[in-house]
SEZA-925098 format. One record per atom (N, C-alpha, C): residue number from 1; residue in three letters; atom name; x, y, z. Coordinates in steps of 0.02 Angstrom, whole numbers. Layout:
BEGIN
[NUM ALA CA [X Y Z]]
...
//
This chain:
BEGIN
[1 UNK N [458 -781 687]]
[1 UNK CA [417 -777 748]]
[1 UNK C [422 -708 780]]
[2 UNK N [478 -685 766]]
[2 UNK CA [491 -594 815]]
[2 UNK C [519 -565 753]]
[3 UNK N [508 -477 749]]
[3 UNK CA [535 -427 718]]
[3 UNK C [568 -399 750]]
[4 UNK N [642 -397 729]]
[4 UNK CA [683 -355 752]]
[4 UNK C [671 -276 744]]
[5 UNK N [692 -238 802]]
[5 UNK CA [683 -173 812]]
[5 UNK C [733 -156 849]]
[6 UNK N [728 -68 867]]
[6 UNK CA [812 -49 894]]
[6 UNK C [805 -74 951]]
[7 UNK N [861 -95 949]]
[7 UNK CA [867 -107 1032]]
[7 UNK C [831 -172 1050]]
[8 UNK N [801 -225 1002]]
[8 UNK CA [765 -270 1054]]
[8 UNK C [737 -312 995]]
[9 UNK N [666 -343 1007]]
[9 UNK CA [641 -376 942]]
[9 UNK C [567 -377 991]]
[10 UNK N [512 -396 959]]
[10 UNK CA [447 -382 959]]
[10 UNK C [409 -451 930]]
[11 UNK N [342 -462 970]]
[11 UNK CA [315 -529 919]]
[11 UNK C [291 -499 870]]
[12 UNK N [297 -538 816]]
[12 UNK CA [283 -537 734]]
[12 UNK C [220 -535 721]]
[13 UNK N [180 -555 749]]
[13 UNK CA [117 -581 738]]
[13 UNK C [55 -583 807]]
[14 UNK N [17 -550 790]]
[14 UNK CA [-37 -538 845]]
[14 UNK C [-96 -531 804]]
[15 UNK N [-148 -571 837]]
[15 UNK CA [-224 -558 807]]
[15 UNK C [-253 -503 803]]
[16 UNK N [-229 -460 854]]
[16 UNK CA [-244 -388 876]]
[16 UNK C [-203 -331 840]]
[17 UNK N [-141 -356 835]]
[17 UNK CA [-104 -290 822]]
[17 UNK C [-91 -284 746]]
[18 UNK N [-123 -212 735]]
[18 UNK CA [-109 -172 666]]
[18 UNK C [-35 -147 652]]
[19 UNK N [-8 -153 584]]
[19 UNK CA [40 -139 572]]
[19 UNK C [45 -57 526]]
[20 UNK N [78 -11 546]]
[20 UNK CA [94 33 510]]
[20 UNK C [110 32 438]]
[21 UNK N [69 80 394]]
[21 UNK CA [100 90 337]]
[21 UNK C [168 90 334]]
[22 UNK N [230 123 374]]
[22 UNK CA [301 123 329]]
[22 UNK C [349 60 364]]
[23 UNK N [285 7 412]]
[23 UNK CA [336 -63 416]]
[23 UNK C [329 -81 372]]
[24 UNK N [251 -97 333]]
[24 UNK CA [220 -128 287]]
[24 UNK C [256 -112 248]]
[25 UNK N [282 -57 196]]
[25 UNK CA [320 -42 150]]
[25 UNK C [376 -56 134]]
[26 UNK N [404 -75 189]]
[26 UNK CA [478 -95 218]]
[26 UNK C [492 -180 198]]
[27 UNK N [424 -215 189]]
[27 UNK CA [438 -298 206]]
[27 UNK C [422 -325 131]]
[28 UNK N [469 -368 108]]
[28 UNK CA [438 -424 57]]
[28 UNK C [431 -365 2]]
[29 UNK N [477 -314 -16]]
[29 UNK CA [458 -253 -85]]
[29 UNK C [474 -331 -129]]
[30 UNK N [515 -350 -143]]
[30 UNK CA [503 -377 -218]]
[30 UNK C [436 -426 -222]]
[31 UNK N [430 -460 -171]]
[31 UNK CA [378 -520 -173]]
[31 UNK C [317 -489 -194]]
[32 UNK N [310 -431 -176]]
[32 UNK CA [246 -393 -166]]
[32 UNK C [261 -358 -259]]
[33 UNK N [321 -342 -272]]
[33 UNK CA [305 -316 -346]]
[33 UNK C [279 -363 -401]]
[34 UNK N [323 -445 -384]]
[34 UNK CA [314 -501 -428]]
[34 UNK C [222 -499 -443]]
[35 UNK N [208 -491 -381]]
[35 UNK CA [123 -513 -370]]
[35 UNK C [81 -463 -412]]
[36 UNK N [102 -398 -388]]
[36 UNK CA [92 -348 -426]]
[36 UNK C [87 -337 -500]]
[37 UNK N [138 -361 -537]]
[37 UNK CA [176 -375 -590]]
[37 UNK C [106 -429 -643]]
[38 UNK N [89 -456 -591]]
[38 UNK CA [6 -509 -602]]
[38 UNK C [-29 -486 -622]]
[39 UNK N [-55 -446 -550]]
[39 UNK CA [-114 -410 -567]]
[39 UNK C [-121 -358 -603]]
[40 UNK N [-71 -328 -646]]
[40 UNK CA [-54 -262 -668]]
[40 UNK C [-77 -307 -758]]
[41 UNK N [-71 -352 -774]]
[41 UNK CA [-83 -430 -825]]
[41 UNK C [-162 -408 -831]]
[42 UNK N [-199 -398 -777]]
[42 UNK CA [-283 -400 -773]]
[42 UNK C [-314 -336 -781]]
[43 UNK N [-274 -270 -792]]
[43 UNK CA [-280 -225 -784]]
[43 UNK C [-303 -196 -887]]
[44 UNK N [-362 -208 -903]]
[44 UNK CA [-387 -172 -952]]
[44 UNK C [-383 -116 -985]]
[45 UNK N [-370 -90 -1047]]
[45 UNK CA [-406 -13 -1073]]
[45 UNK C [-486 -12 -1036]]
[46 UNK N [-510 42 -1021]]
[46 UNK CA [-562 70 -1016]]
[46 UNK C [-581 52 -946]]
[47 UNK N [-551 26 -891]]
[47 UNK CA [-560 -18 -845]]
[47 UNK C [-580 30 -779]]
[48 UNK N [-613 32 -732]]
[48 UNK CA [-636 67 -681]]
[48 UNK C [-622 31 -613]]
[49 UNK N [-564 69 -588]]
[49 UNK CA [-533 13 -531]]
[49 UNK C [-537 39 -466]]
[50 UNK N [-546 -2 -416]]
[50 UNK CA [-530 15 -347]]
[50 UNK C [-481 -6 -323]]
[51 UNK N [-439 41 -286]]
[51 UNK CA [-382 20 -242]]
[51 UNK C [-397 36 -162]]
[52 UNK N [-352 3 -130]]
[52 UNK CA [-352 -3 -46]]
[52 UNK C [-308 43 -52]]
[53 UNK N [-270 39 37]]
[53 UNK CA [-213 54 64]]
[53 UNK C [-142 17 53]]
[54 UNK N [-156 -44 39]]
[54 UNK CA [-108 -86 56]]
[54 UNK C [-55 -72 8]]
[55 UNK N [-1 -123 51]]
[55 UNK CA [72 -104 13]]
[55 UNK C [84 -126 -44]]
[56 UNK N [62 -203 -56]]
[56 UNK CA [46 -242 -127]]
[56 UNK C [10 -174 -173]]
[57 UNK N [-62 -159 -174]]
[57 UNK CA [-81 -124 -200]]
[57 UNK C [-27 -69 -211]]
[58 UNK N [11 -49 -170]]
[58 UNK CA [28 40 -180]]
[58 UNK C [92 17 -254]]
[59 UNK N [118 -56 -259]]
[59 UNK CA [154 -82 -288]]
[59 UNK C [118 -83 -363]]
[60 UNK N [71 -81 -354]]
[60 UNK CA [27 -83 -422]]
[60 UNK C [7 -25 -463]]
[61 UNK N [-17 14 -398]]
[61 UNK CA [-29 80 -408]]
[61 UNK C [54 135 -453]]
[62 UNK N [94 99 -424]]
[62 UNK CA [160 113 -468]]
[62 UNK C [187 99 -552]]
[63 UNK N [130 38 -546]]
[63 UNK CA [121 -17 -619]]
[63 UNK C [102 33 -648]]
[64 UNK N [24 67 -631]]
[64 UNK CA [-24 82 -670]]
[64 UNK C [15 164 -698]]
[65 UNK N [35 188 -645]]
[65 UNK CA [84 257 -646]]
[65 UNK C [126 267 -720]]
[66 UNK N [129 194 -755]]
[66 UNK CA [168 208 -821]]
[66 UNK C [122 217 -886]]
[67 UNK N [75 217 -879]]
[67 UNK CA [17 243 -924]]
[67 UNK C [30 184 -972]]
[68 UNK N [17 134 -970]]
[68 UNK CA [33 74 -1003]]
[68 UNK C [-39 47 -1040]]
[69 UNK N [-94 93 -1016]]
[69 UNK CA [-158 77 -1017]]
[69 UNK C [-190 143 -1023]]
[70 UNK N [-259 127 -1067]]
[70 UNK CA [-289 206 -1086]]
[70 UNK C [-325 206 -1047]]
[71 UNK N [-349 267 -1036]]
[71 UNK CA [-404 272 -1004]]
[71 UNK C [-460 251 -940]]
[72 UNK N [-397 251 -901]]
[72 UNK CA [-421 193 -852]]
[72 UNK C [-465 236 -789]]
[73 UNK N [-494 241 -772]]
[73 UNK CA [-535 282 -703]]
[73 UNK C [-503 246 -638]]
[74 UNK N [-491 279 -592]]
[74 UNK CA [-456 243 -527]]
[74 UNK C [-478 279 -462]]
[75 UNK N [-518 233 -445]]
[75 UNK CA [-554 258 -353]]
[75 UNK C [-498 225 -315]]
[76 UNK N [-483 276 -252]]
[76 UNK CA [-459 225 -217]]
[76 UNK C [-460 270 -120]]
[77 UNK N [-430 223 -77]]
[77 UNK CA [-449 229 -10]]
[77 UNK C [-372 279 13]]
[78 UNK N [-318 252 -32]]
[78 UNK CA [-265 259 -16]]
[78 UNK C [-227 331 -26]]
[79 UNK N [-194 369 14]]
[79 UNK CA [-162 431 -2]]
[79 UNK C [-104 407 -32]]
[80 UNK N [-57 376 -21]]
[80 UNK CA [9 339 -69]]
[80 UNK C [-18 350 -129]]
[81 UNK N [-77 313 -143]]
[81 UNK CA [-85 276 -222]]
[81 UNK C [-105 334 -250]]
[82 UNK N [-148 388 -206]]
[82 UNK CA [-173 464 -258]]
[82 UNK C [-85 509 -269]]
[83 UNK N [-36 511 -239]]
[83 UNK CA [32 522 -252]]
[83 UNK C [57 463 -319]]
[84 UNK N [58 403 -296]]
[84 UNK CA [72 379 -376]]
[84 UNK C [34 405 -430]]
[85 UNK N [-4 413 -431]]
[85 UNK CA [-46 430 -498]]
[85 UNK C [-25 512 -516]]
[86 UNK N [-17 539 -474]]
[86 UNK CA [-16 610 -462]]
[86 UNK C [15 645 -556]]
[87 UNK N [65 613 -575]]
[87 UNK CA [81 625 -646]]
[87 UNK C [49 601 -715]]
[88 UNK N [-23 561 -676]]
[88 UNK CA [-39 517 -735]]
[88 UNK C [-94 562 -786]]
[89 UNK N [-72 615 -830]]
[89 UNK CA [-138 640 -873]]
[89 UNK C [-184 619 -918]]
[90 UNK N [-180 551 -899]]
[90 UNK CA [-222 507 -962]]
[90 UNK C [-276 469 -916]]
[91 UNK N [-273 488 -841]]
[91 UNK CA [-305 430 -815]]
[91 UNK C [-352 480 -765]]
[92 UNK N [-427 475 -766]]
[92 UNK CA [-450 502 -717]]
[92 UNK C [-450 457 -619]]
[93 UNK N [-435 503 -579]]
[93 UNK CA [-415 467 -496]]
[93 UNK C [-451 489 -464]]
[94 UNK N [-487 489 -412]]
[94 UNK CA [-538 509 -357]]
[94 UNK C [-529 462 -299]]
[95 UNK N [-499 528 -252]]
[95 UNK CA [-513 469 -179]]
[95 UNK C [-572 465 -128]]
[96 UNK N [-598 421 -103]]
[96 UNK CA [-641 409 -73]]
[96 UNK C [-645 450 -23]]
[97 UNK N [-678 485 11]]
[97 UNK CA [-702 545 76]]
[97 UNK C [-713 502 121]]
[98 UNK N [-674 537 197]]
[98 UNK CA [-702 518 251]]
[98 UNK C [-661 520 304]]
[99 UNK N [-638 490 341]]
[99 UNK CA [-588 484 399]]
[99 UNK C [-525 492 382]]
[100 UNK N [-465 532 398]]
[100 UNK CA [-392 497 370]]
[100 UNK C [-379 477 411]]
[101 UNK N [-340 395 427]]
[101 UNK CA [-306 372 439]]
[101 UNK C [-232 377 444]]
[102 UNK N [-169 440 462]]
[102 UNK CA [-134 444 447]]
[102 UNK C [-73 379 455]]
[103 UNK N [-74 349 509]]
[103 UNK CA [-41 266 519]]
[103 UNK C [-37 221 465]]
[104 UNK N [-86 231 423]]
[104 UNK CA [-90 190 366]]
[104 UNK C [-123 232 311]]
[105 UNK N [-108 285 310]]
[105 UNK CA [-120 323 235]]
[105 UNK C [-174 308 198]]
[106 UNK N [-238 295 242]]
[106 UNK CA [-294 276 203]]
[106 UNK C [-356 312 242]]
[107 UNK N [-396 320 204]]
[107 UNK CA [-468 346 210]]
[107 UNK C [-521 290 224]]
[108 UNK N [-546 298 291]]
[108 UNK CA [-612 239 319]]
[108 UNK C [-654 274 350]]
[109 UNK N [-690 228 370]]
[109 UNK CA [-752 230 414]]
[109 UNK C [-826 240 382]]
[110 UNK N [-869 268 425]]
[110 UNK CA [-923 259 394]]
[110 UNK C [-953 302 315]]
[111 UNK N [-910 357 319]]
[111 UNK CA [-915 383 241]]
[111 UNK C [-874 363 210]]
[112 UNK N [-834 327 215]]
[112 UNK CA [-806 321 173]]
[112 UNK C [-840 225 133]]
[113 UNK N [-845 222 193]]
[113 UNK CA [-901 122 172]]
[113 UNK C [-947 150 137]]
[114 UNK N [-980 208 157]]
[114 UNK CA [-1045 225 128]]
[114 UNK C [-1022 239 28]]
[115 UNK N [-976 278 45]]
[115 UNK CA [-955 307 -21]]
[115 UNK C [-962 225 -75]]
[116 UNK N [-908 201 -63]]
[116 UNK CA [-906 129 -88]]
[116 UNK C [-964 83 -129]]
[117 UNK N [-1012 100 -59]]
[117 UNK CA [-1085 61 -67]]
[117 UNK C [-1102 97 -129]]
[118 UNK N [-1104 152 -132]]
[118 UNK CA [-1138 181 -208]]
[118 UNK C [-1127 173 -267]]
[119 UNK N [-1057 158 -273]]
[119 UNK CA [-1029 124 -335]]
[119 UNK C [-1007 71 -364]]
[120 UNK N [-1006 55 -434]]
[120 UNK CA [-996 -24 -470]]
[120 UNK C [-939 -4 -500]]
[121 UNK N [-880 -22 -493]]
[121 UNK CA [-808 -48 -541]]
[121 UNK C [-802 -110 -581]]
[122 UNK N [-752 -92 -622]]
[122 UNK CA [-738 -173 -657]]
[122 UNK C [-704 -216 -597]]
[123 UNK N [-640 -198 -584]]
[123 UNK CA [-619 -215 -531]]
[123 UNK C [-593 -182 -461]]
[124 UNK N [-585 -234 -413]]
[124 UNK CA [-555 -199 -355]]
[124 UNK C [-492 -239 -332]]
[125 UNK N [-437 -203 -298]]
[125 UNK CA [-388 -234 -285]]
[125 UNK C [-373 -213 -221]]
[126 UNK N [-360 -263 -172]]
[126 UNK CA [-345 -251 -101]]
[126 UNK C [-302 -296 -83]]
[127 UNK N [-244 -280 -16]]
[127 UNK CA [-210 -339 -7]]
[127 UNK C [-257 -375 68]]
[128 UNK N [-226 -402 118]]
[128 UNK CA [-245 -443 168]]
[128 UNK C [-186 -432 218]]
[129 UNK N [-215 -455 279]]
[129 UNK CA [-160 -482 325]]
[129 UNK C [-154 -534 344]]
[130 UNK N [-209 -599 317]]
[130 UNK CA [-209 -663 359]]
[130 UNK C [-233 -702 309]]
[131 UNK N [-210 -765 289]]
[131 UNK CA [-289 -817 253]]
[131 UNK C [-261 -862 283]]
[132 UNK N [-335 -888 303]]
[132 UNK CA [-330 -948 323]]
[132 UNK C [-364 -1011 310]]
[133 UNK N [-375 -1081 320]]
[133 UNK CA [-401 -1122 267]]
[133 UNK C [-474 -1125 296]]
[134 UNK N [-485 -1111 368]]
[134 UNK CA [-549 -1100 396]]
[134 UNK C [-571 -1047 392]]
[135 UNK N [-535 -1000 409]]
[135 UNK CA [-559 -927 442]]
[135 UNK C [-552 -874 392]]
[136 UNK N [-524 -900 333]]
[136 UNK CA [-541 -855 272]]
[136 UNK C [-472 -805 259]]
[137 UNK N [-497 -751 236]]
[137 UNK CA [-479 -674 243]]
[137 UNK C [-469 -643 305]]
[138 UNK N [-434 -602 346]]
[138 UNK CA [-442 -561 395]]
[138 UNK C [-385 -499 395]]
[139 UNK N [-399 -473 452]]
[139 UNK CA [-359 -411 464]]
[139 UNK C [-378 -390 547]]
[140 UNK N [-320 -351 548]]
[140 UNK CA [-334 -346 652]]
[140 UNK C [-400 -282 649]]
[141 UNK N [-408 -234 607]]
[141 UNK CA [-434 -179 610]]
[141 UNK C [-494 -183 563]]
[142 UNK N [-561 -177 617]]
[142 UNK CA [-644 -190 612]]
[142 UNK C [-640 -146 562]]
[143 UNK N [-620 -67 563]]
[143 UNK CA [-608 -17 494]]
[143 UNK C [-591 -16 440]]
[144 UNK N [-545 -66 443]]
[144 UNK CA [-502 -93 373]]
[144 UNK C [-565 -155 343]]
[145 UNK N [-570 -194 403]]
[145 UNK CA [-632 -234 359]]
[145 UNK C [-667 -221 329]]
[146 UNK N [-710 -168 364]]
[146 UNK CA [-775 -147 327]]
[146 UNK C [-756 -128 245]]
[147 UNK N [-703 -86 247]]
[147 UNK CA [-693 -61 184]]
[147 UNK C [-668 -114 134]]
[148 UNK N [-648 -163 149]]
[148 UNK CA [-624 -203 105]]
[148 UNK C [-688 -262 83]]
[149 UNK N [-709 -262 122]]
[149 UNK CA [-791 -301 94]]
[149 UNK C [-817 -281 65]]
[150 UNK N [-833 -189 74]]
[150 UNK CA [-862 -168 33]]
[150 UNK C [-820 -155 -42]]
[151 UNK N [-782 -147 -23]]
[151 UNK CA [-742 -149 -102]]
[151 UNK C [-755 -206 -167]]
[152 UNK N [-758 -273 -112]]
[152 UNK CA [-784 -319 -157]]
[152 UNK C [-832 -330 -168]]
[153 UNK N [-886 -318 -140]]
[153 UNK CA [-940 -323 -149]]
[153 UNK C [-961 -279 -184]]
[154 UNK N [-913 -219 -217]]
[154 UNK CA [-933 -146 -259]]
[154 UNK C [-919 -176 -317]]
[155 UNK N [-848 -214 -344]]
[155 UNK CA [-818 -238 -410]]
[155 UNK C [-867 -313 -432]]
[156 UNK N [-856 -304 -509]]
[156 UNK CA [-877 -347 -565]]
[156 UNK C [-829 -422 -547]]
[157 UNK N [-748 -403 -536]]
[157 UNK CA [-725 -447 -524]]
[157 UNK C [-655 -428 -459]]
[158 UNK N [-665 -444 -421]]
[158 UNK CA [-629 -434 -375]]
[158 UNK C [-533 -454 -335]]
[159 UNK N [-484 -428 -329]]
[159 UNK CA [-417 -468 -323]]
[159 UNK C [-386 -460 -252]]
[160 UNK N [-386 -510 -230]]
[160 UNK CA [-321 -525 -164]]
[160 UNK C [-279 -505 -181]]
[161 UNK N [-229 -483 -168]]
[161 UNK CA [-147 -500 -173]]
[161 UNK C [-115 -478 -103]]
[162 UNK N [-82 -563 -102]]
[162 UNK CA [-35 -570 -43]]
[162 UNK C [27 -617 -61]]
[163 UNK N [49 -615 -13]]
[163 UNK CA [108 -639 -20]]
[163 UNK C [117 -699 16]]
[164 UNK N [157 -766 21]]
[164 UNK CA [158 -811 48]]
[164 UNK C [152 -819 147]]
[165 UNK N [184 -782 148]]
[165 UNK CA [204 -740 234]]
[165 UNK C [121 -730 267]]
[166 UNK N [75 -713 213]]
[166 UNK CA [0 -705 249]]
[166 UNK C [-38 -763 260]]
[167 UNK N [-11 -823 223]]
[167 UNK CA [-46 -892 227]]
[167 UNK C [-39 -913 333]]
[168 UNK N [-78 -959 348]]
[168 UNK CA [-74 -979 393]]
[168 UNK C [-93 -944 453]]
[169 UNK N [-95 -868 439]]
[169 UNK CA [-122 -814 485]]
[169 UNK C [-197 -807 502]]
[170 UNK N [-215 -791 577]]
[170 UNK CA [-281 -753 572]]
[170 UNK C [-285 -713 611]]
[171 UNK N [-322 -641 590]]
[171 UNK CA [-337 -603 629]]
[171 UNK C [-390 -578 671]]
[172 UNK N [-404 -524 696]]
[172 UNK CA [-465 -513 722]]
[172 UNK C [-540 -523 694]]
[173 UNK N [-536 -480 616]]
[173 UNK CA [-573 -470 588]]
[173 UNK C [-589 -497 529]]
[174 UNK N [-651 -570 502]]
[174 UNK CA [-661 -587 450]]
[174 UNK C [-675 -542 390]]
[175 UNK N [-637 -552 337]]
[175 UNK CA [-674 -507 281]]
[175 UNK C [-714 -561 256]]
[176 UNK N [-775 -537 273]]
[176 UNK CA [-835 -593 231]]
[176 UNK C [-864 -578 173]]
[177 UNK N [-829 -589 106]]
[177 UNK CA [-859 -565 35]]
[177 UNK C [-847 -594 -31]]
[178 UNK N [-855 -612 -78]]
[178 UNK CA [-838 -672 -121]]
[178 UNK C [-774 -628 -166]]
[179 UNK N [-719 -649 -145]]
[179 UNK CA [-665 -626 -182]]
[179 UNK C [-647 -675 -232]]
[180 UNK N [-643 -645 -307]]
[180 UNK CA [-643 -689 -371]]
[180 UNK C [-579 -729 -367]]
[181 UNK N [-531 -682 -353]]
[181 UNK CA [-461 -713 -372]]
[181 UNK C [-408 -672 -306]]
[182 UNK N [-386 -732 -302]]
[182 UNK CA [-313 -711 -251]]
[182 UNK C [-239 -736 -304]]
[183 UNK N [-202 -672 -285]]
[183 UNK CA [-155 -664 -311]]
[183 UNK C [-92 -674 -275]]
[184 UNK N [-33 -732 -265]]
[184 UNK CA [20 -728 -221]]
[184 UNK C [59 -759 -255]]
[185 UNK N [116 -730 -226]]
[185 UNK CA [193 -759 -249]]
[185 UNK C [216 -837 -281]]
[186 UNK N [215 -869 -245]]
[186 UNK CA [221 -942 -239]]
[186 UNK C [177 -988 -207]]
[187 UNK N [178 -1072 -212]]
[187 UNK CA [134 -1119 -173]]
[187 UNK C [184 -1132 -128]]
[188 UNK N [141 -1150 -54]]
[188 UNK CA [168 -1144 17]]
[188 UNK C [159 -1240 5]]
[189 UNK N [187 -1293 5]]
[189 UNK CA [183 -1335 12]]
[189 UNK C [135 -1377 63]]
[190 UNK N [76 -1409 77]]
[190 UNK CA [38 -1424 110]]
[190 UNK C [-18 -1372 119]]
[191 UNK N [-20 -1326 92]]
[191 UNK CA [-76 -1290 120]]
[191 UNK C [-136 -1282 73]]
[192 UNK N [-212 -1316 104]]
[192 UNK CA [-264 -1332 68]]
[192 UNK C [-296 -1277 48]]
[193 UNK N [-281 -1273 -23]]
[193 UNK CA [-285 -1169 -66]]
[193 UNK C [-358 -1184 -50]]
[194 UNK N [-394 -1246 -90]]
[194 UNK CA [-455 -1267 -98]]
[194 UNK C [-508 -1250 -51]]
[195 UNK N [-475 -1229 18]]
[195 UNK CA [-543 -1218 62]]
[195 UNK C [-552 -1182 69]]
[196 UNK N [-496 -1122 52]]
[196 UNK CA [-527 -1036 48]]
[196 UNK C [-578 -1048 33]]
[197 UNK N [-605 -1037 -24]]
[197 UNK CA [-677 -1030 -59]]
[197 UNK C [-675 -1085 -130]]
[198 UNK N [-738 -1099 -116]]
[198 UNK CA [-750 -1160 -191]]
[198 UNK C [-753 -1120 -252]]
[199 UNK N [-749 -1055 -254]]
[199 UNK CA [-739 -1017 -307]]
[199 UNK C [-694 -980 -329]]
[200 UNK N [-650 -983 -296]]
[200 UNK CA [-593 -919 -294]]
[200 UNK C [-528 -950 -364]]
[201 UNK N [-516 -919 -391]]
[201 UNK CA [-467 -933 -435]]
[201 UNK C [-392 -917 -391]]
[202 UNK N [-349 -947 -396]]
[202 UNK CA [-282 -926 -381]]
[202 UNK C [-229 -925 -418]]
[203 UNK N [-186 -900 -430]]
[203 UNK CA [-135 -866 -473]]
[203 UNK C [-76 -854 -435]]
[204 UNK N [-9 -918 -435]]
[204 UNK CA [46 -910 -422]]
[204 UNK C [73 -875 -475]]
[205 UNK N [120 -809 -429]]
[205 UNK CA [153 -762 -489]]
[205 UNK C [224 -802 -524]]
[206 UNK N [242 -843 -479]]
[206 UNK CA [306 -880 -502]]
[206 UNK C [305 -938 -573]]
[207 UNK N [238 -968 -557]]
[207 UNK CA [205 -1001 -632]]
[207 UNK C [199 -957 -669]]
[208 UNK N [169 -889 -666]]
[208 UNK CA [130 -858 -717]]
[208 UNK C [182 -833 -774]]
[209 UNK N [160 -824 -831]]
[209 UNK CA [213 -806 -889]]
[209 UNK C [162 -730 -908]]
[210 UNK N [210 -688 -903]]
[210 UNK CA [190 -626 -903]]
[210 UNK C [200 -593 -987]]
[211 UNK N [156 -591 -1011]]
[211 UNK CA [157 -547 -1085]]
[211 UNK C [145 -499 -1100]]
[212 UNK N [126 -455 -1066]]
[212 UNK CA [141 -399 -1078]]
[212 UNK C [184 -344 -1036]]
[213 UNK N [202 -285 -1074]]
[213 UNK CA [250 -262 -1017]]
[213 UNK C [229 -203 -970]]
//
């Protein structure tokens, strides 16, 4: 219910309030690699990907960093994830233009949505801050939305990844866009996956049997 901080503790959770890139980085590293560890499973030769900001993602973006895969093209929003790649000579990277965000190490707003709109990927990968069984997808920041709708609405096939801790949450801002597959840790006992979306595939990383490395 509260995050501890110096000197005191803070509520955990607000519809409104955005969280910094280096708390985000700080919370749930393994849960967020397991998940990672998934989606890194979906990740093709020849594959043309989008990445966010998020911390899940930047966990992936670390995956992809081992050149485990040829030829892969990689757009993304995030300054972290253009530093992971930074050694990769087999892989072409381009980051999206427009606003920096330095709080969260990402590139938004309206050129940068615009940028998005122009292009088709195989896939896109973004994390979340909220799902809920009514209210969907969300996030506290109208900026972060936009870009993440458009992300999915840019990819062939599109990926969540969150972690159990985001179930039950909602925030300010609906992401309204048909996301193929959500990707998370474990099943939260009682919670109806089914009403996200009648289409969405889901993928507990704790079931999943991982074959390749």
């Amino acid at each position: 219910k509260i995050s501890r901080t110096h000197g005191g503790a803070m509520l955990a959770y607000s519809v409104g309030r955005p969280i910094n890139s280096a708390e985000l980085m700080a919370k749930d590293v393994e849960l967020k690699h397991r998940i990672a560890s998934v989606a890194y499973e979906h990740i093709k030769d020849h594959d043309t990907l989008l990445l966010d900001s998020s911390s899940t993602v930047y966990e992936l973006a670390r995956l992809i960093a081992s050149e485990q895969r040829a030829n892969l093209r990689i757009i993304t929003t995030s300054l972290l994830v253009v530093q992971a790649l930074a050694n990769c000579k087999s892989y072409k990277v381009m980051i999206i233009g427009g606003e920096i965000n330095y709080s969260h190490n990402t590139v938004e707003g309206y050129v940068a949505s615009n940028a998005i709109k122009q292009i088709r990927v195989d896939k896109s990968f973004m994390g979340i801050n909220g799902i809920d069984e009514n209210f969907g997808f969300s996030t506290p920041r109208y900026e972060d939305a936009e870009i993440k709708t458009q992300m999915v609405n840019s990819a062939v096939e599109s990926f969540v990844l969150a972690d159990h801790t985001k179930f039950n949450k909602v925030y300010l801002v609906k992401v309204e866009a048909p996301v193929t597959c959500l990707i998370t840790d474990t099943q939260i006992s009682g919670f109806p996956y089914e009403m996200i979306n009648d289409d969405l595939e889901i993928i507990f990383a704790d079931k999943y049997q991982i074959t390749q490395s």
